[in-house]
C-alpha positions as CSV (number, residue, x, y, z in Angstrom):
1,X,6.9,-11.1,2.4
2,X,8.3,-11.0,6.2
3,X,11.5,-11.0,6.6
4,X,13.4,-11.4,10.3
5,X,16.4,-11.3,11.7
6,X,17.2,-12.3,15.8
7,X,20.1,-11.4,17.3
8,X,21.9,-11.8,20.6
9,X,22.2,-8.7,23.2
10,X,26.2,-9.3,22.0
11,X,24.8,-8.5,18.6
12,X,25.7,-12.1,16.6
13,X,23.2,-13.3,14.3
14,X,20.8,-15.9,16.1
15,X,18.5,-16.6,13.0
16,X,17.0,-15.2,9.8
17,X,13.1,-15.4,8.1
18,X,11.8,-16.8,11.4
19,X,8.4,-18.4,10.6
20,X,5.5,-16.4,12.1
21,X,4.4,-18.6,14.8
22,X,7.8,-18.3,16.5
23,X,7.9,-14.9,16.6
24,X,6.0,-14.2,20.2
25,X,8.3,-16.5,21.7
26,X,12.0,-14.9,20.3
27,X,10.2,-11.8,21.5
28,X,9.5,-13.0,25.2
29,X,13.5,-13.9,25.1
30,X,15.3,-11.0,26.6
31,X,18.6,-12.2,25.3
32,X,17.6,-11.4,22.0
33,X,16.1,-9.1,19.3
34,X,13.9,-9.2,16.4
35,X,14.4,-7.5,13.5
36,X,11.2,-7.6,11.2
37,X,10.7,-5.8,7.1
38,X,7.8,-6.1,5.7
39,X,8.4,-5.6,1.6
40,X,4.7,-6.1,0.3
41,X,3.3,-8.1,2.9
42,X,0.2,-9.8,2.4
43,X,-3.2,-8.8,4.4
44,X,-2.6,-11.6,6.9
45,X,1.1,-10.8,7.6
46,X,0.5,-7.2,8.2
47,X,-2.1,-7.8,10.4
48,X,-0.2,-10.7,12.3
49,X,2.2,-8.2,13.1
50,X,0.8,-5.3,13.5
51,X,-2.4,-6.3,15.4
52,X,-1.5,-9.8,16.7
53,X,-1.6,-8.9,20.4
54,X,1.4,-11.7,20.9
55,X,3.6,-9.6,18.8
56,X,4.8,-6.3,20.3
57,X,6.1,-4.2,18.2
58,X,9.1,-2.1,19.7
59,X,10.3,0.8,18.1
60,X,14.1,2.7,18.9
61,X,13.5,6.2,19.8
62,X,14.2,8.6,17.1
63,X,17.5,10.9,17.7
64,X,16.5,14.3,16.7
């Protein structure tokens, strides 16, 4: 299962469990971001995700 969350740079909640094929195009928005959990995603999601090449996955930096 995917779950998703978008919000606005401002941090308010845009949307929630996003369908799959909108994805790419909340990530092309640079007003807003994409929160994604995976919680025993199928072979397809987790491919989709972490392979689709319209999906880019951007990680925070890690504080040491």
């Amino acid at each position: 299962m995917i779950r998703s969350l978008a919000f606005t740079t401002q941090g308010r909640l845009h949307s929630k469990n996003i369908e799959m094929f909108l994805m790419p195009t909340l990530l092309s928005d640079t007003n807003l971001f994409l929160w994604i959990d995976l919680e025993g995603p199928t072979p397809e999601e987790t491919k989709f995700v972490l392979e689709d090449r319209s999906i880019s996955i951007r990680c925070p930096s890690r504080i040491a």
